[in-house]
DOLOLUM-296657 format. One line per field, with one value per residue: residue number from 1; residue in one letter; x, y, z of N, C-alpha, C in turn. Coordinates in steps of 0.02 Angstrom, whole numbers. Atoms other than C-alpha are relative to their C-alpha. Layout:
# DOLOLUM-296657
seq = NUM; ... $
type = A; ... $
neast = X; ... $
nnorth = Y; ... $
nup = Z; ... $
caeast = X; ... $
canorth = Y; ... $
caup = Z; ... $
ceast = X; ... $
cnorth = Y; ... $
cup = Z; ... $
This chain:
# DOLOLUM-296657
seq = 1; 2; 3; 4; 5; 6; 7; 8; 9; 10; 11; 12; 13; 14; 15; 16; 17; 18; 19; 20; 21; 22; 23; 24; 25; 26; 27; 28; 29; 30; 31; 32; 33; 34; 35; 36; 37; 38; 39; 40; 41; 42; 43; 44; 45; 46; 47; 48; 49; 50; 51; 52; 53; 54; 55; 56; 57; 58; 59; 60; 61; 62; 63; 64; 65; 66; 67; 68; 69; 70; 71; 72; 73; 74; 75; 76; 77; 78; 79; 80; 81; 82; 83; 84; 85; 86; 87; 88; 89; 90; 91; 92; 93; 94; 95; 96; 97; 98; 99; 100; 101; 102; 103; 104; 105; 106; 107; 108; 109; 110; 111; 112; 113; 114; 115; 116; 117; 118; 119; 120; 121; 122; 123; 124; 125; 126; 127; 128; 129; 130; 131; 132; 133; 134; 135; 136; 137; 138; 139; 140; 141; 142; 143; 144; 145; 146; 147; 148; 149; 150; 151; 152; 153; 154; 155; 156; 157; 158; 159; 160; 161; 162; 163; 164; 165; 166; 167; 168; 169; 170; 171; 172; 173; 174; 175; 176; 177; 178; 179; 180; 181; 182; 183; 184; 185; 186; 187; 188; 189; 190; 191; 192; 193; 194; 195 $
type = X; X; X; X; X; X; X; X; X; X; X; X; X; X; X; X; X; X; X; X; X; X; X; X; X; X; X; X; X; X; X; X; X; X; X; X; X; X; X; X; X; X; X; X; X; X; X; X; X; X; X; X; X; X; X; X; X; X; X; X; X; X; X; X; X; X; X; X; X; X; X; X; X; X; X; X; X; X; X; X; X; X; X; X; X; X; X; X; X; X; X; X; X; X; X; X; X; X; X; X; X; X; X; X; X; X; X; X; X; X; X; X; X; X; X; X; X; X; X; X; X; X; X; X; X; X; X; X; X; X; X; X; X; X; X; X; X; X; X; X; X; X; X; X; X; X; X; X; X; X; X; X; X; X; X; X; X; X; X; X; X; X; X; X; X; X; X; X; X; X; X; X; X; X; X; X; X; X; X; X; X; X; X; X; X; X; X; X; X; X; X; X; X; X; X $
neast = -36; -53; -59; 4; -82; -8; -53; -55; 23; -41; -18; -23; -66; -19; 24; 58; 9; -11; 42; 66; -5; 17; 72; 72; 4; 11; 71; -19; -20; 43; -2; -7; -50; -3; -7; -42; -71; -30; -42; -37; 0; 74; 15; -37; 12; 75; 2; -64; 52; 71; 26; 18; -43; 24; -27; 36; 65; 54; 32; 60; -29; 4; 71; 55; -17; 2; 63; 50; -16; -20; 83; 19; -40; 21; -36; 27; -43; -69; 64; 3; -64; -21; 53; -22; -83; -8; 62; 6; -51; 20; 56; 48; 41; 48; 31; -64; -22; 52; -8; -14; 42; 23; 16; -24; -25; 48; 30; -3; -33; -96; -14; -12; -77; 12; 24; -36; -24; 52; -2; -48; -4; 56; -14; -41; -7; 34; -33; -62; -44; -5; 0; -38; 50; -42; -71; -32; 28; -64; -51; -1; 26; -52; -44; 9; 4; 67; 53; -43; 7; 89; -12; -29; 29; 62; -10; -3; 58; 42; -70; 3; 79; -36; -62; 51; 66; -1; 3; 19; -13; 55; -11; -35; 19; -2; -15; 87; 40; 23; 44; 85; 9; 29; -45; 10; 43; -21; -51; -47; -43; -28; -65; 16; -40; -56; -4 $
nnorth = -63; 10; -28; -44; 6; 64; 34; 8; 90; 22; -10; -63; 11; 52; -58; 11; 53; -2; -44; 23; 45; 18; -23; 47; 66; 43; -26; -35; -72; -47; -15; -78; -11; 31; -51; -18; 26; 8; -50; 0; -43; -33; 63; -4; -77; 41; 67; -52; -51; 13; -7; 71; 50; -6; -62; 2; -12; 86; 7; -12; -68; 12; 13; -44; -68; 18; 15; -69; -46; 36; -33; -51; -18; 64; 45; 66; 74; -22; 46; 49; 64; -15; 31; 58; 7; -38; -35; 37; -17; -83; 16; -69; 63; -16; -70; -41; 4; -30; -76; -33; -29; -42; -23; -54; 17; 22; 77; 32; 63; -27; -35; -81; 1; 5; -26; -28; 31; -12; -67; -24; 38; -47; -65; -36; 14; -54; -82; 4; -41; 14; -53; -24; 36; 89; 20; 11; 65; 62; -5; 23; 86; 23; -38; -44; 45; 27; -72; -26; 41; -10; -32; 58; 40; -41; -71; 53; 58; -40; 16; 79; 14; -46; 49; 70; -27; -46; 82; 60; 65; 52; 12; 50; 74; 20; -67; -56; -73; -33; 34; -26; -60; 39; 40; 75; 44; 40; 64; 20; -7; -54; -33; 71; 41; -28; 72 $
nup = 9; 20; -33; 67; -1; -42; -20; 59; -7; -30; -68; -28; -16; -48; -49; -36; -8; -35; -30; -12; -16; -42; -29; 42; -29; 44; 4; 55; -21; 7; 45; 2; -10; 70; 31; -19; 41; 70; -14; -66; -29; -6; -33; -45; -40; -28; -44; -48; -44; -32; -79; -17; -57; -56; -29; -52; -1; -16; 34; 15; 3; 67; 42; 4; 49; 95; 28; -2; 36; 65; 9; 13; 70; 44; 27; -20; -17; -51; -76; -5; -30; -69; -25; -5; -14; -67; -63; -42; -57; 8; -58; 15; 26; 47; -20; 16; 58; 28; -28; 31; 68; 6; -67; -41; -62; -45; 14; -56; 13; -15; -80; 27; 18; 84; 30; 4; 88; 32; -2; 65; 92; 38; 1; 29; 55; 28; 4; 17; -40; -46; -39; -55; -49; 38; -18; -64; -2; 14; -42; -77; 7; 50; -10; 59; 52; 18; 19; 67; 37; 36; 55; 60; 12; 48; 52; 39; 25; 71; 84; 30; 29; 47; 53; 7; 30; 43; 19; -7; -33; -40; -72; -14; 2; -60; -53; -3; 32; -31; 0; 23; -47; -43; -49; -6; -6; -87; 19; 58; -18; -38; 38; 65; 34; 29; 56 $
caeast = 4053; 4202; 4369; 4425; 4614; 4620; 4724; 4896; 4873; 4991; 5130; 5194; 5372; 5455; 5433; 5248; 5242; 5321; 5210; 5050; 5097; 5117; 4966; 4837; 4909; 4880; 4708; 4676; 4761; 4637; 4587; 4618; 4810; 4835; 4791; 4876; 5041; 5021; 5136; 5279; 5290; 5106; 5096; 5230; 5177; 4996; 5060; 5196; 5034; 4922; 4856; 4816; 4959; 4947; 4948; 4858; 4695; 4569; 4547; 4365; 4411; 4484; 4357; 4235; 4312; 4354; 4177; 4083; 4209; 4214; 4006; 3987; 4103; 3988; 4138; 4036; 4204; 4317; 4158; 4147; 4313; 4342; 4170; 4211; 4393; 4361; 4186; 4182; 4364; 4299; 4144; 4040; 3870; 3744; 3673; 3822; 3864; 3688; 3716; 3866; 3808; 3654; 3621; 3667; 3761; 3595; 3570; 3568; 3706; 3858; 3934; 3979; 4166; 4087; 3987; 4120; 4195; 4042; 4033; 4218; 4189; 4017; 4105; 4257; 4175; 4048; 4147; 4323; 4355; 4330; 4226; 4275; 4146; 4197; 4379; 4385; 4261; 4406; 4536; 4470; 4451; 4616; 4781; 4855; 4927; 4778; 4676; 4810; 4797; 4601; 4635; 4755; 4657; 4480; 4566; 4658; 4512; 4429; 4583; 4543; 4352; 4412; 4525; 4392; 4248; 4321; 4410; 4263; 4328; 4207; 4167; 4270; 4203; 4136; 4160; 3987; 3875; 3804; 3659; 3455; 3408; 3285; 3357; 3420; 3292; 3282; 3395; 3494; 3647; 3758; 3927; 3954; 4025; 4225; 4261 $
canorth = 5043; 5058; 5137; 5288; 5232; 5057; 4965; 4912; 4688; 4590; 4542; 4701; 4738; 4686; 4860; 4848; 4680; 4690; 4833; 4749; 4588; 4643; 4771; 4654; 4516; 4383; 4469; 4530; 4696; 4844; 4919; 5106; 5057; 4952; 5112; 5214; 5140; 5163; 5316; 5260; 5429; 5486; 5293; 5328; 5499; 5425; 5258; 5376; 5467; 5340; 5337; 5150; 5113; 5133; 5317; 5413; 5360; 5175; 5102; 5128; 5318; 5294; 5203; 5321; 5463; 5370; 5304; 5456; 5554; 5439; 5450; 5609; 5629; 5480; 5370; 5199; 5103; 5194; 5153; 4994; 4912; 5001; 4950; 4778; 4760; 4860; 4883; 4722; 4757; 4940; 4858; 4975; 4866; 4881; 5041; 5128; 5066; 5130; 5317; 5327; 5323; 5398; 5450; 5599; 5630; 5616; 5415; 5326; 5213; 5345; 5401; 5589; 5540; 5477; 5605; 5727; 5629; 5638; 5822; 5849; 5746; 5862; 6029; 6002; 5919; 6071; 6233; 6170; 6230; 6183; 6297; 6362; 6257; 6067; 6116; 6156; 5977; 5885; 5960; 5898; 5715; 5707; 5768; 5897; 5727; 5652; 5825; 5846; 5669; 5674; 5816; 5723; 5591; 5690; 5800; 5602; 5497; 5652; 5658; 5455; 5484; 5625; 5490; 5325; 5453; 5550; 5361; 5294; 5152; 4986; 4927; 4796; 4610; 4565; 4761; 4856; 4957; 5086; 5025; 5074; 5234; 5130; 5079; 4907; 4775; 4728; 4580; 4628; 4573; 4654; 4652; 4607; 4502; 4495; 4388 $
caup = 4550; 4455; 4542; 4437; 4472; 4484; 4589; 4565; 4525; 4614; 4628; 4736; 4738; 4886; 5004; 4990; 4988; 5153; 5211; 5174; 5239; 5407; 5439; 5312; 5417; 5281; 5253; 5051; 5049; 5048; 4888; 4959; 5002; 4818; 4742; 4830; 4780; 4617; 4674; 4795; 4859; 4877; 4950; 5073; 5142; 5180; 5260; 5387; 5434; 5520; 5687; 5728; 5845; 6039; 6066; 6178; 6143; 6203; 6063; 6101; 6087; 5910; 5840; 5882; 5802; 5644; 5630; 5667; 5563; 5402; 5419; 5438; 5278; 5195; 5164; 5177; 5123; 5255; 5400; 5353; 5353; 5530; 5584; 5528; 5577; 5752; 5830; 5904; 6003; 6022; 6126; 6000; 5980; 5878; 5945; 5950; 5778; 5717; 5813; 5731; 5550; 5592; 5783; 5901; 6046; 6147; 6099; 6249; 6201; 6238; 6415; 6434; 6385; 6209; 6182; 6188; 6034; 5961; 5990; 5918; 5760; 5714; 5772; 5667; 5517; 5518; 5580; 5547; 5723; 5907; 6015; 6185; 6304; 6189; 6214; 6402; 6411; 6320; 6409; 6594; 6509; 6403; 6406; 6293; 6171; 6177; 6125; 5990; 5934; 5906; 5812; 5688; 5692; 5635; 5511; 5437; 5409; 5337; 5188; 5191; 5148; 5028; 4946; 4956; 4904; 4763; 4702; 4697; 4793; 4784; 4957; 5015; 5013; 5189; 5251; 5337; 5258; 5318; 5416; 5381; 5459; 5571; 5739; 5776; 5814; 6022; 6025; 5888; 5881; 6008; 5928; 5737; 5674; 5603; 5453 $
ceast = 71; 69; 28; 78; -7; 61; 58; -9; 73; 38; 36; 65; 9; -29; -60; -35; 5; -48; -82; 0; -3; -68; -39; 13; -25; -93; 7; 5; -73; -1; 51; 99; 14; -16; 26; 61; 18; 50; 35; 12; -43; -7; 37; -11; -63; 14; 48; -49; -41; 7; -19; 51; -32; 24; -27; -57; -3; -7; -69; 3; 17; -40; -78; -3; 12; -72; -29; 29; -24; -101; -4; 34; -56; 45; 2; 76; 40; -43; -7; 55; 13; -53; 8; 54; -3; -61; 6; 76; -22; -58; -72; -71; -35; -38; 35; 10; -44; 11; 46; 11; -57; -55; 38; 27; -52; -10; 30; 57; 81; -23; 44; 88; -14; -31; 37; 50; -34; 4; 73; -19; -39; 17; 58; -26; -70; 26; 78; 43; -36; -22; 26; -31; 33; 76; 25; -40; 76; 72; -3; 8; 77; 58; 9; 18; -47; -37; 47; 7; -72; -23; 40; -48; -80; 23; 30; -33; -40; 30; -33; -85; -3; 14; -65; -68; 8; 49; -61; 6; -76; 9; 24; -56; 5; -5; -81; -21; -44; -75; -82; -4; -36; 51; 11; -65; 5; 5; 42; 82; 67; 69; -22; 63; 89; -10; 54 $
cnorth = -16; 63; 46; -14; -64; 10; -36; -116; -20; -31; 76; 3; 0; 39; 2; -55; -14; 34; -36; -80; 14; 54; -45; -79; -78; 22; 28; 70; 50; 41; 98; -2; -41; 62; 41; -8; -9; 52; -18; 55; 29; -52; 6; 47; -7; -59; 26; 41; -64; -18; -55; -40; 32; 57; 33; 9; -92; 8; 23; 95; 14; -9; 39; 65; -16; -18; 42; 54; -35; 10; 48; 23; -46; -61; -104; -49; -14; -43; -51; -53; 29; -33; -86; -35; 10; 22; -47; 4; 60; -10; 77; -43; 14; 82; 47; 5; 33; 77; 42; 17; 66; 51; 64; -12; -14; -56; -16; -41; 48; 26; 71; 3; -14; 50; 74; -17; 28; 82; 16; -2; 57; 68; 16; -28; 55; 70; -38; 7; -50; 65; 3; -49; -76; 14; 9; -84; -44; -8; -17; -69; -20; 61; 30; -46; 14; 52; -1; -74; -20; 38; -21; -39; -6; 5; -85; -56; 61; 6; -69; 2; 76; -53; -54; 22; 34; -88; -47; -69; -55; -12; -75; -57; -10; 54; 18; 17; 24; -55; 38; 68; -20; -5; -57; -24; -18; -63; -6; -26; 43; 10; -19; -14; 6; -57; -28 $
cup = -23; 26; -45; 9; 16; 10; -6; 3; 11; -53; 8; -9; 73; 82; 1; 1; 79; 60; 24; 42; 84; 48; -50; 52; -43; -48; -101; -2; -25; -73; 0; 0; -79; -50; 4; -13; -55; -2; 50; 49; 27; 84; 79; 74; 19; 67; 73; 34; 31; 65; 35; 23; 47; 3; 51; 13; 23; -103; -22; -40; -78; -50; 0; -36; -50; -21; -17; -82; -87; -29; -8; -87; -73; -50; 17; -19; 34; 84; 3; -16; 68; 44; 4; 32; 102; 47; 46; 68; 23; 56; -17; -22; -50; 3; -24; -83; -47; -2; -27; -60; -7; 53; 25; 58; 78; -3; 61; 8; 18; 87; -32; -49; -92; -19; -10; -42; -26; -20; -34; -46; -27; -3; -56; -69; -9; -6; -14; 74; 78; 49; 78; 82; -15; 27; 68; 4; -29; 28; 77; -27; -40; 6; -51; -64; -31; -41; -102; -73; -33; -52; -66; -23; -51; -73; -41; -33; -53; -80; -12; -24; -69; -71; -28; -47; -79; -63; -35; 8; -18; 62; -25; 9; 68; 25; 19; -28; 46; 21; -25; 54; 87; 46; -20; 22; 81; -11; -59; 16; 46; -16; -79; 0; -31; -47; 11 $
């Protein structure tokens, strides 16, 4: 697949040189943020929005709402650098990782606290909205932040599978793909892998 905006080819000037150096961590920068910067301003007002410091969510918590959400959106290159990057800290295994491509909040593999992710992600990426039963449920389990940061967080990955999907981003080298509809295999691997 060919990127309908390529990416900008190194070297960066110095500000997102700086930028990518210390979230890529020596890692090759991501195609979605290299395109992105072909606009310092666009680039700026994206990178000022994201949600992947310590706020008031578990990691695990995070990663479940970006997975689910970025799936449900079908943004295999957004799911699979998070999947890659973050299931295994996330303690999301194989099951999990399956359920949330292409499982329900009934899969055996979530506790009621996940499946009340689960249940956000599908309510707001089908009605836009949050019914009255899900939002007292999230409000005994999470404070009003937290509630308000899940909401960010949904509604930002959905823009990022927006962006990756309508891009046609290639997938990243080494990142997930979606997996087979099939379950895992008994004894499959129980985390994966990071590169």
């Amino acid at each position: 697949m060919t990127a309908r905006i390529p990416p900008l080819d190194p070297p960066y000037d110095a500000k997102l040189q700086s930028w990518l150096d210390a979230v890529m961590r020596g890692a090759r920068p991501l195609r979605l943020f290299t395109t992105l910067a072909r606009d310092p301003r666009l680039f700026e007002k994206f990178s000022s929005g994201s949600l992947l410091d310590r706020g008031h969510l578990t990691l695990r918590q995070r990663e479940i709402v970006i997975d689910r959400t970025t799936a449900l959106c079908g943004s295999e290159y957004e799911w699979g650098v998070h999947v890659t990057m973050f299931a295994s800290k996330a303690r999301l295994d194989a099951d999990a990782i399956h359920s949330l491509a292409h499982g329900g909040v009934d899969d055996a593999c979530w506790s009621e606290e996940d499946r009340d992710l689960l249940r956000l992600c599908d309510d707001l990426h089908r009605h836009c909205d949050v019914d009255d039963e899900l939002w007292r449920a999230l409000r005994t389990r999470f404070s009003e932040g937290a509630v308000l940061e899940l909401l960010l967080l949904a509604g930002f990955y959905r823009t990022v599978s927006y962006l990756t999907n309508a891009l046609r981003l290639p997938l990243e080298e080494g990142a997930a793909r979606f997996p087979d509809r099939s379950p895992p295999p008994v004894g499959a691997q129980r985390f994966p892998s990071t590169p």
